[in-house]
N, C-alpha and C positions, 0 to 999 in steps of 0.2 A: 570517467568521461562525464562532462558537463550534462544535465540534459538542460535543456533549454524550457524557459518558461512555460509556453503554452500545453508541450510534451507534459510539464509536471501539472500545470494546471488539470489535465485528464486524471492524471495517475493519483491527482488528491480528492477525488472526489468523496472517495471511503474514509471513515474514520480509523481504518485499521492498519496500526504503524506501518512503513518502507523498513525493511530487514536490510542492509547490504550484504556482501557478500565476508566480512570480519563479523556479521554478528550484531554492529551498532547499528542505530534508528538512522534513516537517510529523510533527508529534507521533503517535509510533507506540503502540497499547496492545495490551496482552494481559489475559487474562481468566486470574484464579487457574486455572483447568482447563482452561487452552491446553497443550498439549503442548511448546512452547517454554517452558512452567513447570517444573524439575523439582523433585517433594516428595520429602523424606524423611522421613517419620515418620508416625501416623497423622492422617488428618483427616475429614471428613464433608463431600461435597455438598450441601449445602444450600437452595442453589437455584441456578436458571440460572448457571454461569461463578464460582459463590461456592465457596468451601472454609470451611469451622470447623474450630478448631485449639482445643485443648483441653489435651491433652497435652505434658507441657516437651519441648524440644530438635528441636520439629519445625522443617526447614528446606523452604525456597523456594531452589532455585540457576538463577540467569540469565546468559545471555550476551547483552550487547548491546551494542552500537555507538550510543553517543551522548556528550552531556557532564554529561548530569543523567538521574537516575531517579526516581519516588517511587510508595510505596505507596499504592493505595485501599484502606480498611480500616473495619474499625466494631468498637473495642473495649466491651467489654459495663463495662468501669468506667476507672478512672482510675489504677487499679496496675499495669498490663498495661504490657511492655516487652522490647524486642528487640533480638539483638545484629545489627549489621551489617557485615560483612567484605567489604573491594574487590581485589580482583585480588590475593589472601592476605594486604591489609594487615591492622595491629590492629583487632582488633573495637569499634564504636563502642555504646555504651547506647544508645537511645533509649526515651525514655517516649511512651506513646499517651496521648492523650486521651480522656477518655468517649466515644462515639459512632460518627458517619461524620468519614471524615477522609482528606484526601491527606498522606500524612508525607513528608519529604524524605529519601530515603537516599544518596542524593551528588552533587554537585555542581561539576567542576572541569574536567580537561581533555576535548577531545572524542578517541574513539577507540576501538578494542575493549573493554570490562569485562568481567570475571567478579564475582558479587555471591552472598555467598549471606546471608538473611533466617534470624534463627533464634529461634526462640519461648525466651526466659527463662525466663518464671514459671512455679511448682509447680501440678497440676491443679487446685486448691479454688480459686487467684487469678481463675477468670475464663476469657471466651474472647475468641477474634481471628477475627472474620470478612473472611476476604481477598479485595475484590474484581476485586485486577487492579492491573498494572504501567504505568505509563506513561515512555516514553524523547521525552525534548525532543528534536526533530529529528534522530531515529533511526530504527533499525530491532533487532529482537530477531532474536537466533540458536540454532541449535539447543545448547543446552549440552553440555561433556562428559558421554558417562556415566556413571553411578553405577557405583560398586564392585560387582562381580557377589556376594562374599563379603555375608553379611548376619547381624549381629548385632540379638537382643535382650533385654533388660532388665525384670524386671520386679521391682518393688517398691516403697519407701516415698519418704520425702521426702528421704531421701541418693539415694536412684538418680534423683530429679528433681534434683540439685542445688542443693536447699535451702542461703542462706546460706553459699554459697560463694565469692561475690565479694564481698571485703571490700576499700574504697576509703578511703583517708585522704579524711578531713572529709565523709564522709557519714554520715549518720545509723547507729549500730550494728545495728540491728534491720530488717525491713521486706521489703516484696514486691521492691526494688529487689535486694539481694543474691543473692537466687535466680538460679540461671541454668544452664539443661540443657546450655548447652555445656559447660561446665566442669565437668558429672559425670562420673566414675568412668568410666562403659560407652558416651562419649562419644570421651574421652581412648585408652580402650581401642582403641575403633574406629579411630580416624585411628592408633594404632599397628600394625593390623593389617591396614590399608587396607578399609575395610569399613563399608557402610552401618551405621545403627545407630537403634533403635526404642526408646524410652523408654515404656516402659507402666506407669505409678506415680503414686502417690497418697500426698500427703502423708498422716500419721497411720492409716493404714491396713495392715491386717494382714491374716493368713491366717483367723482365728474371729473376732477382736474389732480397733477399734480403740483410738486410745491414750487414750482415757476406757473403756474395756471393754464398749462398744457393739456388739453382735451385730449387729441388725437393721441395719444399713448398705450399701455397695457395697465391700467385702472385696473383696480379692485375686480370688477365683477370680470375682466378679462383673464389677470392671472391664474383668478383666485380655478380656471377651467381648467389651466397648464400641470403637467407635471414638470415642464423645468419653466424658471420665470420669464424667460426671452426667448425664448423657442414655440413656435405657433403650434408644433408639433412632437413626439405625442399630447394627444391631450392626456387627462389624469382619470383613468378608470375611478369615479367616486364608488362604485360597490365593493373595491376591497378595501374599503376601509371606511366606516360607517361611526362615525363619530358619536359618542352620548351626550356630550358636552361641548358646546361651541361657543369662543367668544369671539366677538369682532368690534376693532378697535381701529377704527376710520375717522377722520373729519382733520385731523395737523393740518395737513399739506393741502385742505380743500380750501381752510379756512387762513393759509400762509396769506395769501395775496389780497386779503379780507373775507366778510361774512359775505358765501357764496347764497344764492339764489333761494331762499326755503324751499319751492316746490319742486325745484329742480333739483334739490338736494335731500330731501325726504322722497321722490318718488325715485331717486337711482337708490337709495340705501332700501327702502319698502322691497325692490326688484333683485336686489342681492337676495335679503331673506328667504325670499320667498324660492329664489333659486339652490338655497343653500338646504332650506325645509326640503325640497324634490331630491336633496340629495340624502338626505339624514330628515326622515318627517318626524322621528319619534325625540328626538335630540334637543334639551333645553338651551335655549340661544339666549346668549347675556352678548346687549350692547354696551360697551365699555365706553367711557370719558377718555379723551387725552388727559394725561399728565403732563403735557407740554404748553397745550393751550389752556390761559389764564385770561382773567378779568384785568387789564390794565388801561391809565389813563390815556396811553397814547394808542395804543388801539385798541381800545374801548371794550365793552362786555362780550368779550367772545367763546368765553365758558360758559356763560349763562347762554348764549344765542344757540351755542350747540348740545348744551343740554336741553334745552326745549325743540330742538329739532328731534334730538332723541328720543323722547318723550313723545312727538309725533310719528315717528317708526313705531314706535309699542303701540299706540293706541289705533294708528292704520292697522296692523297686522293683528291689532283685535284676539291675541291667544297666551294665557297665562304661561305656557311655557317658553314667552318672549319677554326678556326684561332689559331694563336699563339700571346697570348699577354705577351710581356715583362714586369718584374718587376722588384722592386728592393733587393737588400741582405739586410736580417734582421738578426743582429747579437745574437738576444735574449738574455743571460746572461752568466759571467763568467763561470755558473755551470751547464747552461745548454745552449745548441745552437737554441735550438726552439724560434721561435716569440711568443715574450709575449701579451697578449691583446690590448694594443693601437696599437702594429705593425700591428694583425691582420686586427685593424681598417684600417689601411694604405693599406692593401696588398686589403681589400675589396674596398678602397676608389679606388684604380689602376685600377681594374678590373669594379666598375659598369658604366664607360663609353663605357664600351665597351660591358656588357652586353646588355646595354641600347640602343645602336646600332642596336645590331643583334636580339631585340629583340622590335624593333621599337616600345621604348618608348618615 
């Protein structure tokens, strides 16, 4: 007899194999907010045993004992895609499908795995409601811990990793490139060995986005949310207390040109100071776009937003607030975002300096 999902979702709660009735292991499930699940990043309870995932580079990591695994899931459209990594192999793409859906994430020898699930796409693509793991004639284990050190990130569609997987003979453009693992403060992380939280939003800035839209979910709005276009829940900041923060704001303030100094020094001042109330003890590194450059046709605006930055540190008056300079990453004819090795470079820039304030 079949049982049906949610039946098995109950009956996998335990790590200890399904016997059937010949003796072999019967299919074991877990429930996304099984504690044999572990997340890293934010997501939202949504209902009974569901997680929404909203935010790039959030991960799922599992340990189990079987030969096959797959995801239940319900993608809200048809550009939604995830990387998948087995016992530290290469990470595999997979595209979801619109809706409800069991996706395969591997399939091969039986035996102990480690798997970790990791959300791709930039926050505007869309959500991933996860409802549960199933192992073919296994059982699930309690996974390694997570890194005690915890990093996070907040800002645009570079700190999602916009357009950073670039694949001979795929299409140049698209939600497919995207992919939060292979951002900057991702990269960063696994350098530092350190969890790591991606809180960003494509085209979005500290006053305005990159059409110079005010009225929007700006920086100091999402940055409250645990999903990015959802008013509600908001994001419980105490379980998850950051040591390390970087925020990488001003692209998209400064698309439409050089916005307002004071009006743009006193919304980033007002982030900080709301991000310290969240994490007081947590060294914050103000990051430069890699995007925005010094050019003749519009003019010095790497310089303009590095000296605004430089008036954030010196408002906020606390050595454990800096600004650290980077360099312009020109990323591709067809698109401007830093591609993955840049990323490498813009992490390489930053972990001496994390490594600093964060006395390692």
């Amino acid at each position: 007899m079949k049982i049906p999902f949610i039946a098995r979702v109950l009956l996998g709660v335990s790590s200890l194999p399904l016997i059937g009735a010949s003796g072999g292991l019967l299919a074991a499930t877990v429930s996304a907010t099984d504690p044999l699940v572990q997340v890293e990043g934010r997501t939202a309870v949504v209902s009974e045993g569901v997680r929404r995932v909203g935010f790039p580079g959030v991960a799922f990591r599992l340990k189990v004992e079987t030969a096959s695994l797959a995801m239940r899931c319900r993608a809200s459209n048809a550009n939604l895609y995830i990387d998948v990594e087995v016992d530290g192999g290469e990470a595999q793409r997979l595209k979801l499908a619109a809706g409800e859906q069991a996706i395969s994430l591997f399939s091969g020898a039986a035996g102990t795995h480690e798997v970790v699930v990791t959300r791709r796409n930039e926050s505007w693509q869309g959500t991933i409601e996860v409802l549960g793991f199933e192992a073919a004639e296994g059982r699930f284990l309690a996974p390694a811990p997570l890194p005690e050190r915890k990093l996070l990130f907040i800002g645009d569609s570079v700190t999602c990793g916009e357009a950073t997987d670039i694949r001979a003979g795929d299409p140049a453009d698209g939600p497919h490139t995207a992919c939060g693992r292979l951002a900057y403060g991702k990269v960063l992380a696994r350098k530092l060995g350190a969890q790591c939280h991606l809180v960003s939003y494509g085209g979005r800035g500290i006053i305005r986005d990159w059409q110079g839209i005010r009225d929007t979910a700006n920086a100091p709005v999402f940055y409250e949310r645990a999903l990015p276009d959802e008013a509600t829940p908001l994001w419980d900041h105490a379980s998850y207390v950051p040591d390390g923060i970087g925020i990488a704001l001003g692209t998209n303030d400064f698309n439409q040109g050089v916005p307002d100094q004071n009006e743009f020094v006193n919304a980033y001042v007002e982030l900080v100071r709301k991000v310290r109330r969240d994490a007081p003890d947590a060294f914050i590194v103000l990051i430069d776009s890699p995007i925005v450059n010094d050019s003749p046709d519009k003019g010095p605006r790497q310089s303009v937003l590095r000296h605004y930055l430089d008036e954030v540190v010196r408002r906020i008056g606390s050595p454990r607030v800096v600004h650290a300079r980077g360099g312009h990453y020109p990323g591709r004819p067809e698109n401007a975002h830093p591609i993955a090795h840049e990323h490498v470079a813009i992490a390489g820039e930053l972990e001496p300096v994390f490594r600093a304030g964060l006395s390692l």
